[in-house]
Backbone as a ProteinNet text record, in pm:
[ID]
protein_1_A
[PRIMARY]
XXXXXXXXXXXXXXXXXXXXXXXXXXXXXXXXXXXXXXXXXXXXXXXXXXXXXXXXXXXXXXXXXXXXXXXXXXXXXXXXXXXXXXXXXXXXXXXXXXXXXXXXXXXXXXXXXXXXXXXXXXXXXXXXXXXXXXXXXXXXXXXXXXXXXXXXXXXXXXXXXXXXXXXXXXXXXXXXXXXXXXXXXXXXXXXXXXXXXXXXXXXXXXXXXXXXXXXXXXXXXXXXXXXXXXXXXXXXXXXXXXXXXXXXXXXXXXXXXXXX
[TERTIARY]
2605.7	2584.9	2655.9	2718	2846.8	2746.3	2803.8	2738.8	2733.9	2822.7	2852.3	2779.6	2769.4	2651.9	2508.8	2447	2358	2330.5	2409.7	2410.2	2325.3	2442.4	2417.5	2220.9	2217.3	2104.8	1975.3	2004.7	1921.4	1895.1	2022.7	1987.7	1929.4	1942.1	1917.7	1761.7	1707.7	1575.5	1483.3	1577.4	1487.3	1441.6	1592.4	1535.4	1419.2	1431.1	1325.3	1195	1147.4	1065.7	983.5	1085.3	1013.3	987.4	1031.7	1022.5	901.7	869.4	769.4	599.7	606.5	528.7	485.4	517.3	522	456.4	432.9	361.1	234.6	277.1	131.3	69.5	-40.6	-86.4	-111.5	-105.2	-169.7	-335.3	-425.1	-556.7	-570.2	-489.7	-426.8	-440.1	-324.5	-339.4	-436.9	-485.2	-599.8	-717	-682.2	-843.7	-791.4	-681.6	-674.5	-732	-747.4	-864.3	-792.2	-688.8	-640	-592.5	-638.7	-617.4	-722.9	-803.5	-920.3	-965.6	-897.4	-856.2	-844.9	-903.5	-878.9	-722.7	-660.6	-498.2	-477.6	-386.3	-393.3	-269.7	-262.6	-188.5	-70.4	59.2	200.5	242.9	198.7	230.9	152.3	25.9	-30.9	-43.8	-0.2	74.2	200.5	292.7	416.4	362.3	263.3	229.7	136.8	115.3	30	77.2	123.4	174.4	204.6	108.2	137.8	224.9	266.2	347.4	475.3	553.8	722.5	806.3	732.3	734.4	865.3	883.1	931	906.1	924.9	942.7	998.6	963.2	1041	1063.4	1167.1	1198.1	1231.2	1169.7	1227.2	1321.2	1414.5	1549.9	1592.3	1636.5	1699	1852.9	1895.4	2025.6	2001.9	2171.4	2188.4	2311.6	2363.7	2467	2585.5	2578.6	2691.1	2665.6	2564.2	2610.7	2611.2	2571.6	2558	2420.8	2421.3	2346.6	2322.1	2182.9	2151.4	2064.3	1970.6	1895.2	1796.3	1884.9	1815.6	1710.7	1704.9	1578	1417.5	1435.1	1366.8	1178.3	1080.2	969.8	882.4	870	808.5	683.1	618.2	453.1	470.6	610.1	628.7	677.7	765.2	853.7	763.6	696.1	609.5	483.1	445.9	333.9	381.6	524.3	600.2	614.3	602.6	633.1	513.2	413.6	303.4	240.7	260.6	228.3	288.1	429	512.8	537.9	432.1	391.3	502.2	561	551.6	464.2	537.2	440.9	369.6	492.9	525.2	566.8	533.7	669.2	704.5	830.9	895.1	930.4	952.1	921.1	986.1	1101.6	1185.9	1154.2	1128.5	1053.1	1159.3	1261.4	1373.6	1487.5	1476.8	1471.6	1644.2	1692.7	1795.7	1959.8	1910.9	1985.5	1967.2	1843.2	1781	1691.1	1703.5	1647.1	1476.1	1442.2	1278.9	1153.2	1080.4	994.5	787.8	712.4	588.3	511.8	547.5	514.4	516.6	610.1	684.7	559.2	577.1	464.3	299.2	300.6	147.8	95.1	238.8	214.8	220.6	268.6	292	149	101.5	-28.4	-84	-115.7	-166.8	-238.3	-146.4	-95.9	-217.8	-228.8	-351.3	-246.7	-108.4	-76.9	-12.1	12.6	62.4	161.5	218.2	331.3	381.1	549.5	560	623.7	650.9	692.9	853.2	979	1085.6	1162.6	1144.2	1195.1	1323.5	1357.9	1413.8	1338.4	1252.4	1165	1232.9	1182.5	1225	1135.5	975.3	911.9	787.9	694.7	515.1	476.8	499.9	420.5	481.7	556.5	523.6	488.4	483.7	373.9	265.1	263.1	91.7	81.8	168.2	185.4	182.1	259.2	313.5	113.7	16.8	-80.6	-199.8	-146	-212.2	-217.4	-67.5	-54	-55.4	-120.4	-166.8	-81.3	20.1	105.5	55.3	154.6	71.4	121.1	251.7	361.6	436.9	476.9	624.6	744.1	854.1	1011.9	1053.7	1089	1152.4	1304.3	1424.1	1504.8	1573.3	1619	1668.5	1772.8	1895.2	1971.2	1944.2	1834.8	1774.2	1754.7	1669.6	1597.2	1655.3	1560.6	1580.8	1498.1	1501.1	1401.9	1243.7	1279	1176.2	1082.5	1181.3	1089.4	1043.7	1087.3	1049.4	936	854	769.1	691.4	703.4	620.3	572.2	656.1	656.6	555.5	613.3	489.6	375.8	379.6	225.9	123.7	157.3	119.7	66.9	140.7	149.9	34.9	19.3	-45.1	-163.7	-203.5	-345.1	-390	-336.5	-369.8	-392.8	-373.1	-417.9	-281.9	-122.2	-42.5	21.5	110.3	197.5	365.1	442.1	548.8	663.1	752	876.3	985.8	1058.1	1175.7	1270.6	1371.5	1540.4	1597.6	1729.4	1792.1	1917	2029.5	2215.6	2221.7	2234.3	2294.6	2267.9	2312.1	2193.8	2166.1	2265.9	2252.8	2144.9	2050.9	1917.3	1798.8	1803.2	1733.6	1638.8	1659.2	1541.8	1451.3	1480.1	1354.4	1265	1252.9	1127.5	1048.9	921.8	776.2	692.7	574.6	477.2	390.7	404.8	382.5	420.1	528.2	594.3	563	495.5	487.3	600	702.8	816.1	965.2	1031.1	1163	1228.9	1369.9	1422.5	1550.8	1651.5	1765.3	1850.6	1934.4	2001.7	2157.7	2166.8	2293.6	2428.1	2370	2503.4	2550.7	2667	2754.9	2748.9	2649.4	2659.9	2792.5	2901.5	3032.4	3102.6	3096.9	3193.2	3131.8	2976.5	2886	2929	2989	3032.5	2881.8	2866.6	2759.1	2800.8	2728.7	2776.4	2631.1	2623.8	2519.5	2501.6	2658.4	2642.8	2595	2606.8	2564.2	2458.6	2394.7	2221.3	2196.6	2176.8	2145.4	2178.5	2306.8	2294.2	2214.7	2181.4	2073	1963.8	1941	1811	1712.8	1840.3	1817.4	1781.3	1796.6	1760	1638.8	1561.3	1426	1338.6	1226.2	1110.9	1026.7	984.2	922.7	807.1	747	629.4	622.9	757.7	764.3	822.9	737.4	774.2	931.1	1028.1	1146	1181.8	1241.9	1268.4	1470	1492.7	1616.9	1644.3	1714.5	1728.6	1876.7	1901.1	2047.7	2127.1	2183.7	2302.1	2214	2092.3	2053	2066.4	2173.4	2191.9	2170.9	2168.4	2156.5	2041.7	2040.6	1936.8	1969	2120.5	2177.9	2124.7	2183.2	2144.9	1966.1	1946	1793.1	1753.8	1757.5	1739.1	1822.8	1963.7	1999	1923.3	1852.1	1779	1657.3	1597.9	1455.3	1482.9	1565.9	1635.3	1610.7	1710.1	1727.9	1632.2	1487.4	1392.8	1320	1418.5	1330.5	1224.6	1104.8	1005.3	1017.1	1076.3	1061	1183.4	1188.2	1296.2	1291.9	1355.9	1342.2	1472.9	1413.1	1577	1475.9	1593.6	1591.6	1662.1	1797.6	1952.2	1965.8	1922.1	1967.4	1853	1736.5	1653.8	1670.3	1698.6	1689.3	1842.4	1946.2	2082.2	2064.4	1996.5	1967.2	1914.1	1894.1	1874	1702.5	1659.3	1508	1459.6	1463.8	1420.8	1316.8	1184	1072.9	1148.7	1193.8	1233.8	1322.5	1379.1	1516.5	1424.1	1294.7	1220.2	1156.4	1102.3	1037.5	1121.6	1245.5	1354.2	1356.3	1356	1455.8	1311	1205.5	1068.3	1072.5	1126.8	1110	1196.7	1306.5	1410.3	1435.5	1345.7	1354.6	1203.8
219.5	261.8	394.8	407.2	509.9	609.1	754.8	869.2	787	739.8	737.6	579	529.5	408.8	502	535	644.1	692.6	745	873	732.9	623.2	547.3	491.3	484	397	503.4	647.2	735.4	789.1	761.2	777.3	716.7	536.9	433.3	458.9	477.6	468.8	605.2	682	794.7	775.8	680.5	656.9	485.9	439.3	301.5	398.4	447.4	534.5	601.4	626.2	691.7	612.3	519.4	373.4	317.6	294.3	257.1	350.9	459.8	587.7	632.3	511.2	500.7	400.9	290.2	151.9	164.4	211.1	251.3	412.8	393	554.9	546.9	702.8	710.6	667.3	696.6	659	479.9	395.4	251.4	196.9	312.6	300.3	266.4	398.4	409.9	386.5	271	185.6	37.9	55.9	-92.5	-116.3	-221.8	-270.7	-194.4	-233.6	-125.4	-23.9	57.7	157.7	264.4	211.6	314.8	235.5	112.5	76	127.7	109.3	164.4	156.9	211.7	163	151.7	66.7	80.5	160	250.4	327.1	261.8	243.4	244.8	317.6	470.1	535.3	487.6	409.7	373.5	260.4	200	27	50.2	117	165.2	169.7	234.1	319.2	205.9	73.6	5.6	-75.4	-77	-107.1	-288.4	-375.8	-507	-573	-405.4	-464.9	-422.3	-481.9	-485.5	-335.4	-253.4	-137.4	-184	-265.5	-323.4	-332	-257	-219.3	-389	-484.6	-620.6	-603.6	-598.7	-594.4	-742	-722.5	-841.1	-751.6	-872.7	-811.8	-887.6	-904.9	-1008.8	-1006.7	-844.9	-829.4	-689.9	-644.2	-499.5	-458.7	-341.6	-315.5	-311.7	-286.6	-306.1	-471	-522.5	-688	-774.9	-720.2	-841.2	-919	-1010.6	-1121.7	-1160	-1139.5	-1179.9	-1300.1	-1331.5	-1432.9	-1411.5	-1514	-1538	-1593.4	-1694.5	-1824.2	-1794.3	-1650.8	-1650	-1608.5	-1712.1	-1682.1	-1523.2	-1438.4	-1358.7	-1345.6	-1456.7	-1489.1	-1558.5	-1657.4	-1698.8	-1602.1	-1529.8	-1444	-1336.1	-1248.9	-1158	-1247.8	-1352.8	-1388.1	-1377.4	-1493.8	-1516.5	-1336.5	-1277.1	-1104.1	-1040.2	-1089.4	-1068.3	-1154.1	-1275.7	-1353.7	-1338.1	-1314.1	-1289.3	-1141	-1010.6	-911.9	-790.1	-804.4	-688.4	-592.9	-401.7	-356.7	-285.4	-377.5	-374.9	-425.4	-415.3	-463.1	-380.3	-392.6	-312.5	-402.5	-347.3	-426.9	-351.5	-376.5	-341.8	-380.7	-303.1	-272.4	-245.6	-235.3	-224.8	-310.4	-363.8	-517.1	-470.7	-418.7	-393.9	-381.1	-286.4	-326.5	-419.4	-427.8	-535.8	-660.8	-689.7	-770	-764	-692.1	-655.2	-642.3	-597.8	-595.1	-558.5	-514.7	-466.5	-628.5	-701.8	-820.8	-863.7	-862.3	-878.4	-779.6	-682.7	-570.6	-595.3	-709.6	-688.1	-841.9	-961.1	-1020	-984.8	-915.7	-897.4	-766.8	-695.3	-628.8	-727.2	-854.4	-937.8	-985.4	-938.3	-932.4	-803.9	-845.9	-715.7	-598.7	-626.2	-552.9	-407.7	-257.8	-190.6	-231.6	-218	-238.2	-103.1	-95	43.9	-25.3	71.3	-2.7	117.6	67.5	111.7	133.9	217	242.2	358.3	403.1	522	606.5	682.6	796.8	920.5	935.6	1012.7	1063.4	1064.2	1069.9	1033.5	1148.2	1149.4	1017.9	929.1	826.6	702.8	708.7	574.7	573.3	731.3	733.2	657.4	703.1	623.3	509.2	476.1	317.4	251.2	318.8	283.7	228.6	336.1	347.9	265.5	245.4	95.3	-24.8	-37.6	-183.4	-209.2	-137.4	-117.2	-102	-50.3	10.4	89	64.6	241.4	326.6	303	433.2	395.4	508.8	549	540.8	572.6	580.9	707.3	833.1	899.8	934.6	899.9	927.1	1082.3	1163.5	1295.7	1275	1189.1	1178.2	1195.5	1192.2	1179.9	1271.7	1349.5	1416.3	1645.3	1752.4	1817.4	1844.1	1936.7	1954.2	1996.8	2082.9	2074.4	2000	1919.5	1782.1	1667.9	1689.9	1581.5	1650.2	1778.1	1864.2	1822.6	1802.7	1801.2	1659	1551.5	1398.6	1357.7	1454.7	1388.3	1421	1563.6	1647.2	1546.7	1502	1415.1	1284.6	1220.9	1125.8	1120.7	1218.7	1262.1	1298.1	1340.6	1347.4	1234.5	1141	997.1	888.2	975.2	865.3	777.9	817.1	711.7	787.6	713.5	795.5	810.6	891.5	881.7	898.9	815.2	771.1	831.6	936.3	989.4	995.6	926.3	907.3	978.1	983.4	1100.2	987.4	1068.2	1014.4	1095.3	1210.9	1345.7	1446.4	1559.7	1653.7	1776.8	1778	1864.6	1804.7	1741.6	1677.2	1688	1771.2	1788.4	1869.3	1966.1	2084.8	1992.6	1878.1	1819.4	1759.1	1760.1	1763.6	1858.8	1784	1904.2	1826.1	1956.1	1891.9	1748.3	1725	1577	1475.2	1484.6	1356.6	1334.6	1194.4	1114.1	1032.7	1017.7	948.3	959.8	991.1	1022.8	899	854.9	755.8	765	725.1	797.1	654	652.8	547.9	524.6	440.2	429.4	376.4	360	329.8	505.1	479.4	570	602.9	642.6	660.1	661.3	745.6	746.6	592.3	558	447.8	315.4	264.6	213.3	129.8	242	226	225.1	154.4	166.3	233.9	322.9	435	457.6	364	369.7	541.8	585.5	675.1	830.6	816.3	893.7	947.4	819.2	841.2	872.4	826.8	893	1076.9	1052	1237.7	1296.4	1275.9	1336.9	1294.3	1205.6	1200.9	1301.7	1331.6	1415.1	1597.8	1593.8	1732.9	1635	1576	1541.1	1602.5	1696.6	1705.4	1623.4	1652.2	1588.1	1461.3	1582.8	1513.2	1399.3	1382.4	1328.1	1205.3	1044.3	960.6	899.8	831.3	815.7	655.4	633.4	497.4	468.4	397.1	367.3	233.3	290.1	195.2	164.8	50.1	-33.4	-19	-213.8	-169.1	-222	-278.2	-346.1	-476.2	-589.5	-723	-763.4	-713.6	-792.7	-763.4	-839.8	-720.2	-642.9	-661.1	-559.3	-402	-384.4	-276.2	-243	-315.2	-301.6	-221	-288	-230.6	-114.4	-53	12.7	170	137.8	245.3	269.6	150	203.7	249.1	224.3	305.6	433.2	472.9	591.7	674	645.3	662.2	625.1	538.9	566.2	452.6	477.6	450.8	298.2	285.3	186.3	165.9	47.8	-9.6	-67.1	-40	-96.2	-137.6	-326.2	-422.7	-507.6	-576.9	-661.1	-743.1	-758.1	-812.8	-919.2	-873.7	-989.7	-1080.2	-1030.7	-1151.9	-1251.5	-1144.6	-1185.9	-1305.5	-1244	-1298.5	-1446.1	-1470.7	-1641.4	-1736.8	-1829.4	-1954	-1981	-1946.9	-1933.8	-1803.6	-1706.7	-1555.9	-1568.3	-1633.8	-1614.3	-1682.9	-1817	-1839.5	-1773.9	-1676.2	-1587.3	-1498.1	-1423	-1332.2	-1385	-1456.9	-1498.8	-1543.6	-1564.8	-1580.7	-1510.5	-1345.7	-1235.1	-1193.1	-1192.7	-1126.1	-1224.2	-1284.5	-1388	-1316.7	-1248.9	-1218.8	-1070.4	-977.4	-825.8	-817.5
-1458.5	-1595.9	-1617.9	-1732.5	-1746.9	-1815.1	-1775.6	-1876.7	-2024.4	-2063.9	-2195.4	-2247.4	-2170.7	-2156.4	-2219.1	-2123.6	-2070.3	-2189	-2207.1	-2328.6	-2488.6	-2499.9	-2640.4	-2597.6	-2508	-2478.8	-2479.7	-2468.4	-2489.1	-2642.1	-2715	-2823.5	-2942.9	-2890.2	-2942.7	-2890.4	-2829.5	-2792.1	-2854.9	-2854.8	-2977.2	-3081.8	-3128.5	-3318.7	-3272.7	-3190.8	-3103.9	-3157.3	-3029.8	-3010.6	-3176.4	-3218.2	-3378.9	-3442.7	-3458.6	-3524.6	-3482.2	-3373.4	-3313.6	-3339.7	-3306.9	-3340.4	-3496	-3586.4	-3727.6	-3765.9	-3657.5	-3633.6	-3558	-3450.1	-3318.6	-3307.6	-3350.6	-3341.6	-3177	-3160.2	-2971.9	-3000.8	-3117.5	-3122.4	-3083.2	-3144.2	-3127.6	-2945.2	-2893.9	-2764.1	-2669.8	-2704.4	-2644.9	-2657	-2794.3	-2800.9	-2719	-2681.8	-2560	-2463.1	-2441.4	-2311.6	-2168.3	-2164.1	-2022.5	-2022.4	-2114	-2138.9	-1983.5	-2054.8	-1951	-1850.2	-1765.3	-1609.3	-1498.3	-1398.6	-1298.9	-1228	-1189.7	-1148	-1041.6	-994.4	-812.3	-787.3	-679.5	-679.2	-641	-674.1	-601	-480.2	-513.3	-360.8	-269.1	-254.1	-117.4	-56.2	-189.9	-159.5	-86.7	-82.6	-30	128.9	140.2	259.9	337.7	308	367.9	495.1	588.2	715.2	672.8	580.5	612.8	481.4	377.4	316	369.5	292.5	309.1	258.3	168.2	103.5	-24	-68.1	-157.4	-250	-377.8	-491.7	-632	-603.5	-670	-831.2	-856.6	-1017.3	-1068.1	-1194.6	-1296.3	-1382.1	-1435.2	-1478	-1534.8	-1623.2	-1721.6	-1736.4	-1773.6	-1783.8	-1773.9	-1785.4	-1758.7	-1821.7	-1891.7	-1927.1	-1817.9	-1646.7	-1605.6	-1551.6	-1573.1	-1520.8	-1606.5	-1690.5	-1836.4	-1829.8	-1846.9	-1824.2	-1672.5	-1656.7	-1481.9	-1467.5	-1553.7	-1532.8	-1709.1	-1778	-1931.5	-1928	-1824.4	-1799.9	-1725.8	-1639.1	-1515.5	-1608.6	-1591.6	-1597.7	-1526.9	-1623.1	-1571.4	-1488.4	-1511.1	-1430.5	-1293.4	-1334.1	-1168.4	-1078.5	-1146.7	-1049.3	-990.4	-1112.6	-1023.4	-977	-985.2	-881.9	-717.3	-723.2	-606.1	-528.4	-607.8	-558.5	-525.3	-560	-500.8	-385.2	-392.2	-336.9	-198.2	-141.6	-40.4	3.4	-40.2	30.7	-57.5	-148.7	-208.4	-258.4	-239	-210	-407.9	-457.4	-628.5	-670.2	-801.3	-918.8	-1040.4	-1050.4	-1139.7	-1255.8	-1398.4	-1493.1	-1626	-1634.3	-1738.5	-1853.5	-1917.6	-2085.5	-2187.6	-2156.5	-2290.6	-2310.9	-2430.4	-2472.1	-2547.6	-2579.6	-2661.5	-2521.6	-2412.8	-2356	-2221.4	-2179	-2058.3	-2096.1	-2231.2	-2261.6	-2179.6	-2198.2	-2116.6	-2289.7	-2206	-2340.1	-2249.6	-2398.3	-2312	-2301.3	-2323	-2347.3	-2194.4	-2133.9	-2014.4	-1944.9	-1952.1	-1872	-1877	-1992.9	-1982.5	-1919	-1879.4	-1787.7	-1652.1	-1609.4	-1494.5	-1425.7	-1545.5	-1497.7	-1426.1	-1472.3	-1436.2	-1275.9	-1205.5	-1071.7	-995.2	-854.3	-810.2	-753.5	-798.9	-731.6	-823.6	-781	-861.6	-926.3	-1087.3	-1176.9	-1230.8	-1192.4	-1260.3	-1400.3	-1491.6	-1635.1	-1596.9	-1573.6	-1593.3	-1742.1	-1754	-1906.3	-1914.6	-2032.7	-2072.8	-2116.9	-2032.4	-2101.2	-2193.4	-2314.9	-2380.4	-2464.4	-2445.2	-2568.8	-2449.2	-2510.3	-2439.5	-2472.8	-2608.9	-2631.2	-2557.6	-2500.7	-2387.4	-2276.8	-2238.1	-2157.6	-2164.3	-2267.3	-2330.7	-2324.2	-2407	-2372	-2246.2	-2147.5	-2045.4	-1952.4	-1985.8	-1958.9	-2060	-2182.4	-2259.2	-2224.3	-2148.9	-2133.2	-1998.7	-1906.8	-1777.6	-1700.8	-1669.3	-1579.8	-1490.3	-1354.2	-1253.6	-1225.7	-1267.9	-1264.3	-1352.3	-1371	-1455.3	-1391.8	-1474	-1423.7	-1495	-1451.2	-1516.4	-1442.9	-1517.1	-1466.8	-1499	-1382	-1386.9	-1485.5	-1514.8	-1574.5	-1728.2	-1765.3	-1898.8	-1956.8	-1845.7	-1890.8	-1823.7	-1881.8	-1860.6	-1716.8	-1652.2	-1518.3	-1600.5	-1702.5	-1833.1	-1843.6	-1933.9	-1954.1	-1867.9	-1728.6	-1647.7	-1617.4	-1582.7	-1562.5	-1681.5	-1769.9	-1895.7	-1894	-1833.8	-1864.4	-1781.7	-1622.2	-1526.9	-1520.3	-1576.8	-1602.2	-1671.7	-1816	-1882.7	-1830.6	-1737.5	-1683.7	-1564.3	-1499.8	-1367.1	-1480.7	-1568.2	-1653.4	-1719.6	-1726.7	-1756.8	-1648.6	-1530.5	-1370.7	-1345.7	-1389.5	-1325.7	-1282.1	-1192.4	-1078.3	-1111.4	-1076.2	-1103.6	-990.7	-1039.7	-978.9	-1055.7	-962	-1033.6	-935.4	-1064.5	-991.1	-1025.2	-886.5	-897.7	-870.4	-882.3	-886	-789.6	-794.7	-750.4	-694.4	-617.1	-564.6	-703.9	-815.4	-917.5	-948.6	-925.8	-1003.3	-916.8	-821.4	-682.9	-768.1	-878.1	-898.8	-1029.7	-1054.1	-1127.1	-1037.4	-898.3	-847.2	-874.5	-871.4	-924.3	-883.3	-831.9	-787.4	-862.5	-951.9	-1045.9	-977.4	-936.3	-885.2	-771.1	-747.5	-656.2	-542.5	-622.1	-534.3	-611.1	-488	-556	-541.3	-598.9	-575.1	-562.5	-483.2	-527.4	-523.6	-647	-708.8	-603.1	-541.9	-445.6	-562.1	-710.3	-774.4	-882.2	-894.7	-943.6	-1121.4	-1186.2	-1323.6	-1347.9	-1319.4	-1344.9	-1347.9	-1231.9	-1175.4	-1137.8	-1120.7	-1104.8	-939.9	-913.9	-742.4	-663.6	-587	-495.7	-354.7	-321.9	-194.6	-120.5	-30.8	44	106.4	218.8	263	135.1	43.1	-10.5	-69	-79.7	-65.3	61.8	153.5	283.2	287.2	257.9	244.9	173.6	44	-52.2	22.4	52.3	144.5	214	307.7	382.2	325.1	175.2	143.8	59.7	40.4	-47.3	51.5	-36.9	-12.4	136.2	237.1	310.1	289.4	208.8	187.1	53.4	-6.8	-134.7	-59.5	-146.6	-52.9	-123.6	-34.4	-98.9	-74.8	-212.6	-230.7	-274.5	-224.5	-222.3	-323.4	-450.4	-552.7	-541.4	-583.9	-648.4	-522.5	-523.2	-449.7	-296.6	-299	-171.2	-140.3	-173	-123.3	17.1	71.6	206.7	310.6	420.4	536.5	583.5	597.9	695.6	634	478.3	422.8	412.4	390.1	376	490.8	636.2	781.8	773.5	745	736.8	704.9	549	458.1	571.3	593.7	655.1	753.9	879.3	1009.3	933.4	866.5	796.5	718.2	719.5	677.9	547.1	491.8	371.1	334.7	230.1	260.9	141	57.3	-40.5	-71.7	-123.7	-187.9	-287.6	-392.7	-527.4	-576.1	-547.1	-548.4	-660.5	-768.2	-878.4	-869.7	-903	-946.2	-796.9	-683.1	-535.3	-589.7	-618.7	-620.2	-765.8	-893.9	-1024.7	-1039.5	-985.7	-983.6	-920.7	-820.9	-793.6	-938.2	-860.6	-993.3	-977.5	-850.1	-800.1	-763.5	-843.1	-770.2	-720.7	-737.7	-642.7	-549.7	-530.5	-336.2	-319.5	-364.9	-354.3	-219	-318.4	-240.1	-142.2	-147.1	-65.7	83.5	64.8	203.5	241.7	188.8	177.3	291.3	238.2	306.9	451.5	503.8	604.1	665.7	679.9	752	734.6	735.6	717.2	821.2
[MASK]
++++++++++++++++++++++++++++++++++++++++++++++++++++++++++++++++++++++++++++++++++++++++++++++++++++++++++++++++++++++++++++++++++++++++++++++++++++++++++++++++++++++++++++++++++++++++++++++++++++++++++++++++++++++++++++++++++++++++++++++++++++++++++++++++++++

């Protein structure tokens, strides 16, 4: 995804966002039934020895792949992702360029297992949302946002009981860690060039926080890489597109968990 990708899709979601916030009061929200839910945590599902620490996304499409899977049932796919020891699911909520939606998010709550809602954060009220329609973490990406406002996003976020997941590209994005954040993630594809550079996550790696747990996004097709990241320490993986890109993504996953 190009800065300039990046950039239209952040701005398209501002005037989203207001549009929306003109329809749904936060009082609205938070008279939803899962609103005031107990949540299961993501960071300790990660940390549970008999899962896979696997992060499973649904995905429909994407601005650098286009179209990945128009057809794929959201209830089968994340059951099959629960069902075969993921330690999550991730669940793309923006419908304009991933064809996602909260509709999508509030099947997949469904599931006993944690759901983060992946979005374009730009605005406190989907937080809210994010926490209406029962989510257990967030997505805030550094690219988005200021070190500011990611401090402000997760604060918010961490006072409503969900956890947060923040991605990074780069090491210029190293100082929006804050104590808020639960898990860093660092994206192995290239905003610029949407090059995937394994060795270069590993280097940023190696300057994250100790105690902050780390997940290795985009750019994981195979086992080899997979075994690769965890050799290398890291604690989660958050893959979509290998499993979503088949014609069967639940038996996609479900192979993939047989041979790691």
């Amino acid at each position: 995804m190009s800065n300039n990708i990046l950039n239209t899709i952040i701005q398209h979601k501002l005037v989203e966002v207001a549009a929306r916030k003109k329809e749904v009061s936060f009082a609205q929200l938070e008279a939803m039934p899962r609103f005031e839910q107990k949540l299961v945590s993501l960071k300790a599902s990660i940390q549970q020895v008999d899962k896979k620490g696997i992060i499973a996304e649904f995905k429909r499409q994407s601005p650098s792949k286009g179209i990945i899977n128009a057809q794929a049932d959201v209830e089968t796919v994340t059951t099959a992702y629960e069902q075969f020891g993921a330690s999550g699911i991730s669940v793309l909520t923006d419908q304009s360029f991933f064809g996602g939606s909260l509709a999508d998010l509030s099947i997949a709550v469904e599931r006993t297992i944690p759901v983060l809602r992946k979005e374009f954060m730009v605005d406190e009220f989907q937080i809210v949302e994010a926490k209406a329609y029962g989510a257990s973490a967030i997505l805030l990406i550094a690219a988005c946002l200021t070190a500011e406002q990611t401090k402000v996003f997760a604060t918010q976020a961490k006072s409503l009981g969900l956890e947060v997941l923040l991605e990074l590209h780069d090491a210029s994005e190293l100082d929006h860690i804050c104590d808020e954040v639960d898990l860093v993630g660092i994206n192995n594809r290239s905003l610029k060039s949407f090059e995937v550079k394994i060795e270069h996550s590993l280097q940023l790696k190696a300057r994250l926080p100790k105690e902050k747990l780390s997940i290795a996004e985009s750019g994981i097709y195979d086992v080899e890489t997979f075994r690769l990241l965890k050799k290398e320490g890291f604690d989660g993986f958050l893959m979509g597109e290998y499993f979503m890109k088949q014609a069967n993504p639940a038996a996609a996953f479900e192979a993939f968990t047989q041979l790691i």
